[in-house]
NUVEX-327232 format. One line per field, with one value per residue (C-alpha): x, y, z; residue number from 0; residue in three letters. Coordinates in steps of 0.2 Angstrom, whole numbers, plus 5000, padded with zeros to 4 digits. Layout:
c1 (X  ...)
c2 (Y  ...)
c3 (Z  ...)
seq (NUM  ...)
type (ala  ...)
# end
This chain:
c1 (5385  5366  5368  5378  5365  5352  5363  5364  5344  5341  5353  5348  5329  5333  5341  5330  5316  5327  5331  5311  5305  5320  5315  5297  5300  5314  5307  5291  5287  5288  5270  5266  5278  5269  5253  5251  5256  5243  5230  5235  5232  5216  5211  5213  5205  5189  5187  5175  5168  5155  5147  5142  5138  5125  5118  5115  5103  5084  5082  5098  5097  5098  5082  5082  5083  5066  5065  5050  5040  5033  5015  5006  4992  4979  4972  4957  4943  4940  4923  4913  4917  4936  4934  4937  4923  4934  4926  4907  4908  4892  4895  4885  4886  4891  4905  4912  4933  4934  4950  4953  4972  4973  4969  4975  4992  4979  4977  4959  4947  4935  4918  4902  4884  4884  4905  4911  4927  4921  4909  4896  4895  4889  4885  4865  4864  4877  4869  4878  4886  4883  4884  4872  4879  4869  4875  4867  4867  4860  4850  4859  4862  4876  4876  4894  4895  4907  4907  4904  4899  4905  4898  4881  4885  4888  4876  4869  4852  4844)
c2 (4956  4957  4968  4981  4978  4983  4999  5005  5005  5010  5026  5028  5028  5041  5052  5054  5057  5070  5077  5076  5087  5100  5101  5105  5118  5127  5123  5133  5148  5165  5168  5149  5151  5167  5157  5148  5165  5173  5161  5163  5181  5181  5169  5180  5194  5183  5176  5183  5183  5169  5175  5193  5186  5177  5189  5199  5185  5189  5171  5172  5192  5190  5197  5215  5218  5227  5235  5224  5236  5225  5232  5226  5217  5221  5207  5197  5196  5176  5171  5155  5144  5148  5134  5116  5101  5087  5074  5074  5064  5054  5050  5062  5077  5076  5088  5092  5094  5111  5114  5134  5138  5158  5152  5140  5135  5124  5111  5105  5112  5102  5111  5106  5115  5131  5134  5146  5148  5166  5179  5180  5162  5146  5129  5127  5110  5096  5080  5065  5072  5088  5104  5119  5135  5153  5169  5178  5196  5192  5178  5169  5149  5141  5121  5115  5097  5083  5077  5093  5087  5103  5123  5120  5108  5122  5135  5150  5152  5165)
c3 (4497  4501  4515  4503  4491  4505  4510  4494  4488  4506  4501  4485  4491  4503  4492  4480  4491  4497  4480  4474  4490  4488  4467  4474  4485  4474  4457  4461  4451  4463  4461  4468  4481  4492  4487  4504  4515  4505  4508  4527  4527  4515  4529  4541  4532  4529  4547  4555  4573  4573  4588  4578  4561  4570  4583  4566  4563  4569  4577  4585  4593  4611  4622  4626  4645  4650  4666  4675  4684  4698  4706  4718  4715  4726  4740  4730  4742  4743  4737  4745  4729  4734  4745  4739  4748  4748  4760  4772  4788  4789  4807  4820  4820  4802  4797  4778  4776  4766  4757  4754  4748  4754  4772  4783  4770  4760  4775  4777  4790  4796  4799  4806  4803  4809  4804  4796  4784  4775  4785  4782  4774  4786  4783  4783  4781  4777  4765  4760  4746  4743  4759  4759  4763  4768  4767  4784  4776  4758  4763  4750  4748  4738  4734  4735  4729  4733  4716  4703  4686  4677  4681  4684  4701  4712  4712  4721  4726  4732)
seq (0  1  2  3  4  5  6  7  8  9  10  11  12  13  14  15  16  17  18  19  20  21  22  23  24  25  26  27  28  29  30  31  32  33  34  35  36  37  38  39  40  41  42  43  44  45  46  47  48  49  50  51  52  53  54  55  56  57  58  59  60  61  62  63  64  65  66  67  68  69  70  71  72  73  74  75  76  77  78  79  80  81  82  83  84  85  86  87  88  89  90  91  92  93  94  95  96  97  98  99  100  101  102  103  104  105  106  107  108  109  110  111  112  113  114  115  116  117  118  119  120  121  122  123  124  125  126  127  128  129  130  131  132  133  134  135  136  137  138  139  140  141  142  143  144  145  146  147  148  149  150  151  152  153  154  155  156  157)
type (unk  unk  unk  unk  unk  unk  unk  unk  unk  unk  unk  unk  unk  unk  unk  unk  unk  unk  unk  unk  unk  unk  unk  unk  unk  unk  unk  unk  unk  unk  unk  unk  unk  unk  unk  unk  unk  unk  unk  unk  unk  unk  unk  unk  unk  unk  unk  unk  unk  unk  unk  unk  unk  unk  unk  unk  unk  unk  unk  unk  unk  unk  unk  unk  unk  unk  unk  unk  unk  unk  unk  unk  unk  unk  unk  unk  unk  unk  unk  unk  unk  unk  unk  unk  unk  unk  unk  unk  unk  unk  unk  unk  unk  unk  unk  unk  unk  unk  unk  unk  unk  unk  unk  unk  unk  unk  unk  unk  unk  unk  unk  unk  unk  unk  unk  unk  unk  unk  unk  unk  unk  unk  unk  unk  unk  unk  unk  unk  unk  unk  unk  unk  unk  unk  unk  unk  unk  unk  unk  unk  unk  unk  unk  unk  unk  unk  unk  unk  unk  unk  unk  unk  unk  unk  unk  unk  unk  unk)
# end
């Protein structure tokens, strides 16, 4: 008897679900029923492309291509401060390590008195922590430190 029972709620449960969804659909008014197509299509009438609503937008306009007109810059002529003292060998003969980045792929040259790394420029004299260099056209001398303390270190003297 319980199991009819069972059957029967089961069945009744099922049909009035049944019945409740077909009453839903069919009981609509007309104008309800088109109501979701015409979502659908007002949907699709109001979708836009997000990628060109926001290229519209200044912060989001890609950069305009410009032709890059490469020239040539013209070959800088090194100057005697080009040249980086990095280290003085006490030892005799003293010799200073220079370290100048157009020549020599930046590896250090070491240079005793009377070397060169710039014509006319020569190492005069090499101290213990600053080196002397003398231009032989101008009869200039420049003081290149080891240690600069800021732009008045290095000077040229005439």
């Amino acid at each position: 008897m319980n199991s009819r029972l069972l059957l029967f709620a089961g069945s009744l449960l099922l049909l009035s679900a049944l019945g409740g969804a077909l009453l839903n659909l069919y009981g609509l008014p007309e104008s309800e029923l088109n109501a979701d197509t015409a979502s659908l299509s007002e949907f699709k009438r109001l979708s836009n492309d997000w990628q060109a609503v926001l290229s519209q937008l200044p912060q989001f306009v890609p950069p305009k291509k410009t032709e890059s007109v490469v020239t040539k810059a013209e070959p800088r002529q090194p100057k005697i401060s080009d040249g980086l003292l990095v280290a003085i060998v006490a030892d005799k003969p003293r010799s200073a390590v220079v370290i100048v980045s157009e020549q020599n792929d930046g590896q250090p040259m070491q240079l005793a008195e009377g070397d060169s790394w710039l014509e006319p420029w020569e190492i005069d004299r090499i101290e213990t922590d600053f080196v002397v260099w003398h231009n032989s056209q101008t009869d200039e001398q420049y003081t290149q430190t080891l240690f600069p303390q800021g732009n008045e270190s290095d000077k040229v003297q005439e």
